[in-house]
N, C-alpha and C positions, 0 to 999 in steps of 0.2 A: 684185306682189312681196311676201310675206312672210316676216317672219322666224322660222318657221316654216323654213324652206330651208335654215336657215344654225345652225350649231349656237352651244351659249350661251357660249362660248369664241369665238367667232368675233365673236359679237356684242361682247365686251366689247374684243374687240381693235379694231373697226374705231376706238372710241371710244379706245381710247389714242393712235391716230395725232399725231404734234403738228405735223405739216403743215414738217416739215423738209426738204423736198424730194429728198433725197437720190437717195431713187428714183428721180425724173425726170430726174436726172443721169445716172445710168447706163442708162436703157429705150430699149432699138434703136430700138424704133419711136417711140416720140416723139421721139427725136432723127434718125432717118431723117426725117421725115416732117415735123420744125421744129412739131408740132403737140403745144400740152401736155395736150389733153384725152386722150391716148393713157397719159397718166403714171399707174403707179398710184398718187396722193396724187388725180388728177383720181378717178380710176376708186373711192376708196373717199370723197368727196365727196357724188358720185352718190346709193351706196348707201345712206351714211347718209341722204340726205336722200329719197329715195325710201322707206326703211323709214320715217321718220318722218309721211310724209305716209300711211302706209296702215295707219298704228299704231292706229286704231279711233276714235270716238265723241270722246276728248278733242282728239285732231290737229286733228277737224275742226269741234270747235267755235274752234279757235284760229286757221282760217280755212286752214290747211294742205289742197289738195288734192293727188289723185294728178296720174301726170304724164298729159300726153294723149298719146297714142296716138304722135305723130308724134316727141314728147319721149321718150320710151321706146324707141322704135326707135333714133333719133339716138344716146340713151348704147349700146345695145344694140352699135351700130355700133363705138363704140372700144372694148367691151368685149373683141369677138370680133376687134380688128383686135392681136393682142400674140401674141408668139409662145412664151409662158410659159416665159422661158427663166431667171428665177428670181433672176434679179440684181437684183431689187429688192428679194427677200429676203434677199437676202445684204447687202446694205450697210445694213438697217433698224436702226438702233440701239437698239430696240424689242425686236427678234425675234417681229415680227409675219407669222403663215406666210401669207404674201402668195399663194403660187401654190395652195393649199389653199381660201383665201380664192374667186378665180378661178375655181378649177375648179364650186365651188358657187355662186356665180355664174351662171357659163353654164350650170347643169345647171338654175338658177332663171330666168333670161329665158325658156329653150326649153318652159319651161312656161309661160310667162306669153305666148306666141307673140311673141315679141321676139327677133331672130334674123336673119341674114345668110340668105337663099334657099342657100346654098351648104350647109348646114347638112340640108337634105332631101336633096340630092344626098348628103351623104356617108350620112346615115340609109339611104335608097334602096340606093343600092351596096351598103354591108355587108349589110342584109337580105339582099337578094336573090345576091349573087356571093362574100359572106364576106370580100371583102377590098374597101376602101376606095377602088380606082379601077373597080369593076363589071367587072375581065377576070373571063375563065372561071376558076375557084377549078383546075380540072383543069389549066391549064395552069401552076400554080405552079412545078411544077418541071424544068417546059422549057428554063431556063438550063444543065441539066446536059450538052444534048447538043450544047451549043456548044463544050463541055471538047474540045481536041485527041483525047482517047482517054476516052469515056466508059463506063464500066463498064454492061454489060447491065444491072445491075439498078438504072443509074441512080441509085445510094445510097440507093434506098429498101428496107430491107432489114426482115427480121421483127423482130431484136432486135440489140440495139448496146449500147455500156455509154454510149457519149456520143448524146446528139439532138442537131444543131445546124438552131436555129430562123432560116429566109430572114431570113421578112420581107414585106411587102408591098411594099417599095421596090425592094429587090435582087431580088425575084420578077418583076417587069412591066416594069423599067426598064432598056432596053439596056444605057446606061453605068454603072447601078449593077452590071447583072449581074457585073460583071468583079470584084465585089467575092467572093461567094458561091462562084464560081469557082477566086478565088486560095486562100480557106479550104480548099474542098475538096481543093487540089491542096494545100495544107502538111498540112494531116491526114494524110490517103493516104500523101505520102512519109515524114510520120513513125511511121506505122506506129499510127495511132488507128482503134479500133474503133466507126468511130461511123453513123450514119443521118441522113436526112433524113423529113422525113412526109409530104412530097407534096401530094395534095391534102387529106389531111388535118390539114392544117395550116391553120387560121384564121386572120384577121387577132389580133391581140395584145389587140383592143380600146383600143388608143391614142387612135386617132383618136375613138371613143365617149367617151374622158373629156374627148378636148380639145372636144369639142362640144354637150356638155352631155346628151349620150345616154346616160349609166350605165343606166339602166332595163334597154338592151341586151344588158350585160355578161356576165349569168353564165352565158348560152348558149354564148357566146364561149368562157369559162374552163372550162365542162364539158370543151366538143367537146375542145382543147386538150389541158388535163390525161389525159384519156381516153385521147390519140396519146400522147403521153408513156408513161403508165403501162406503155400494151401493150407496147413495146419492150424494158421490163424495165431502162428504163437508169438507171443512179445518175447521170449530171451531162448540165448541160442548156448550150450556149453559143448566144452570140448575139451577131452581127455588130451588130445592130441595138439604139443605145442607149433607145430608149422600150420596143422589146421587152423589153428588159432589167429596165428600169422597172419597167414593168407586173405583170413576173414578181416580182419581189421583190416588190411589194407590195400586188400584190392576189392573185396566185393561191394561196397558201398549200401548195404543190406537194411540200415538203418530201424536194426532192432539192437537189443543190449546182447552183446558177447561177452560171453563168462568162461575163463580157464574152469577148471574142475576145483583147483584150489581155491579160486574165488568163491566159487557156488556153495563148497562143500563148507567152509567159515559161515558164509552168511547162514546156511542150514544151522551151522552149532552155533551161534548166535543167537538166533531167533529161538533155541531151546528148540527145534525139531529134531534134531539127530542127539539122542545122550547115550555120551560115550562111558566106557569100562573101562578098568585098569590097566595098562598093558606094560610090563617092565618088559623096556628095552632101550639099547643105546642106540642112536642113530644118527649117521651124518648122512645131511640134507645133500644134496647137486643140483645145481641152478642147471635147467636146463639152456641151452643157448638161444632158442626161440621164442622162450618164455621169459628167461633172464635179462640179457643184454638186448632180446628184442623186443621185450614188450614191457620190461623195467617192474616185472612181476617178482618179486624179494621179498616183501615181507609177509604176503599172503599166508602162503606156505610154512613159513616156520609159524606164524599165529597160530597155525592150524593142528601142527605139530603140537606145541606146545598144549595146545587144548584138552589133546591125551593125555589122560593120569598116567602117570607111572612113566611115559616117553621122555626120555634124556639123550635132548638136541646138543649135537659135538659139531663143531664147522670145520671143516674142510680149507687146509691150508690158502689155497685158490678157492674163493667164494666168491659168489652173488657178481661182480659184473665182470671180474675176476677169476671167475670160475674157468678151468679144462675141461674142453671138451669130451667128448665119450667116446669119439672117433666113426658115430653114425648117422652126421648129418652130412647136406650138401650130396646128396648122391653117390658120396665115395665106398661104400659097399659093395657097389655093383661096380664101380669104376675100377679100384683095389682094393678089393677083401684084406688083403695082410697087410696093406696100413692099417686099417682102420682097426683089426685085431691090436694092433703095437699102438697105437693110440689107447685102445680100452684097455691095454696091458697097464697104461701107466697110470690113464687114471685109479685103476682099482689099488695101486700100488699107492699110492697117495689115500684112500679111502683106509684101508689096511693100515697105516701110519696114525689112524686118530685112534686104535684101538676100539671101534665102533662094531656092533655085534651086526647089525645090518646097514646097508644106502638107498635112501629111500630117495628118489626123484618124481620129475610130474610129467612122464615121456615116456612112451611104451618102445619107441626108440631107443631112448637109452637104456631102458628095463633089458632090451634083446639084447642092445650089445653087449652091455656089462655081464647081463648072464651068462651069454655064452662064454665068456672069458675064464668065468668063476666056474662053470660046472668044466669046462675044458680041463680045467687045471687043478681041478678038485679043493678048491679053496673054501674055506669055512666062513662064509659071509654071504647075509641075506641082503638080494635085493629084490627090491619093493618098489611097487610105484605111491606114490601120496594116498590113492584112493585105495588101495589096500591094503593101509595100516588103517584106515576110515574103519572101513568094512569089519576087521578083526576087533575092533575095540567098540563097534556098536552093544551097545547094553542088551540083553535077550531079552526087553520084551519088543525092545526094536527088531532085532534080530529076525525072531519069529512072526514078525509083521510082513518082512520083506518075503516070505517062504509059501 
């Protein structure tokens, strides 16, 4: 490991840390998992003390060696077991960019081959299939022909003013399909001009930052950018909050990027989408990549509230605040049964507001949380934002979309 990896701002931050634990108070997985070497106050310990053991000639006449082999993996282990959901930069009294910190991190263990085995699978995958679970990159846009009445050209069209980016979630995953689906069907009835890219649509390059892969990147960003351009479209939306991410701030795309929350207000706004009644209680969940990363809060509940009949309950942890779901940061694939004991809790906290369903704007967190709920046969609806839209569309919209 050298600090060489890590820029001289980062460096200077690890050393303001004053070991106030804070962070380890609010980190999913070290408090999932009762274990504090998961904490980042553990995690920037480490670091320092691994940069100083590899810091040249003087370290080691002071008797400082590196770590061995099996020591290195071991931190390596809780490095990659966090699902960067950024709340430990949010309460650092410091304003130390902790998930920054992280990301150059793991993009420095996978050099130093210090690294979860899960980490070549996801490597493998994207090479070779472009998206993160190795399905056929061709059948990305298979979910369309589950739609009741799918348009011949399947939404993949020459030019459009809107792209709306899947995803690799919403692309491969039954349950999440239903997300991508209800989008498509509020567009179409509101009368938006938009496309999908099909197979040419790549993964986002998310999962490459969460795993230390950036090297990867800007094959990704070309291919993308490229599908974008040729459409000729001016705005880009996206179901999916690290898509979303990503786009902001590493493609440099310089068209207008819109969460699905954003898009889907401005639609009811402008009186193109008119909604129906729908009685229900529901608490909202800031997604983490949407939330604390992209400071997207009140979109969403606008949006909610716009539903007749929906009665918004908040969730003890909210908006920048908010717990995680336990399925970001690649920890899934890393450790399945944290990230299970992570969604355990939040759903346990969701369940506490007496709320009949949890509606968030993350087909990530839609999976996690579901599977938690239908696992344990729990009596609570989850939903992503865009189909509670969908269901409270008025039927002559309805039947416009069909």
């Amino acid at each position: 490991m050298a600090s060489s990896s890590f820029t001289i701002r980062q460096l200077f931050e690890m050393d303001a840390c004053t070991n106030c634990r804070l962070c380890a108070d609010v980190c999913p997985a070290a408090c999932a998992a009762a274990n504090g070497e998961l904490s980042a106050v553990y995690r920037l310990k480490g670091l320092k003390r691994n940069l100083q053991a590899r810091a040249g000639r003087l370290q080691k006449l002071m008797g400082r060696k590196p770590l061995s082999d099996a020591d290195l993996n071991h931190y390596a282990e809780t490095v990659f077991r966090c699902t960067l959901c950024s709340n430990c930069e949010e309460v650092c009294p410091l304003g130390i960019r902790l998930k920054e910190l992280w990301l150059s991190l793991r993009e420095d263990l996978v050099q130093e081959s210090a690294y979860p085995s899960k980490i070549d699978m996801i490597r493998a995958n994207l090479a070779k299939s472009r998206n993160v679970f190795g399905e056929d990159n061709a059948e990305r846009g298979e979910w369309v022909e589950d739609m009741r009445k799918p348009p011949e050209d399947l939404y993949v069209r020459p030019r459009a003013e809107v792209v709306y980016i899947t995803g690799c979630v919403s692309a491969y995953f039954p349950l999440a399909q239903k997300i991508p689906i209800a989008l498509a069907e509020v567009m179409a009835a509101s009368g938006v001009d938009f496309t999908l890219l099909g197979q040419a649509e790549w993964c986002c390059g998310f999962p490459l930052l969460g795993a230390g892969l950036m090297e990867m990147f800007e094959e990704f960003r070309a291919q993308n950018l490229a599908a974008v351009n040729a459409k000729g479209a001016r705005s880009v939306v996206f179901a999916c909050p690290s898509c979303y991410q990503m786009w902001r701030e590493y493609y440099r795309a310089g068209l207008e990027l819109l969460s699905a929350p954003e898009f889907l207000l401005r639609l009811v706004r402008e009186g193109r989408t008119p909604l129906q009644d729908l009685p229900l209680t529901v608490a909202y969940h800031d997604p983490c990549d949407l939330g604390r990363g992209a400071r997207v809060f009140d979109e969403p509940r606008e949006l909610l509230r716009a539903i007749p009949g929906v009665r918004l309950v908040e969730l003890p942890h909210s908006r920048e605040r908010c717990t995680c779901c336990g399925g970001g940061g690649n920890l899934e694939m890393v450790d399945p049964d944290l990230a299970a004991k992570i969604a355990k809790a939040k759903i346990g906290e969701v369940l506490a507001t007496g709320a009949q369903a949890v509606a968030t704007s993350c087909q990530q967190c839609v999976r996690t949380m579901t599977s938690h709920v239908k696992r344990n046969k729990i009596a609570l609806e989850v939903l992503d934002i865009v189909q509670l839209v969908r269901r409270a569309l008025a039927p002559s919209s309805s039947q416009a979309s069909r």
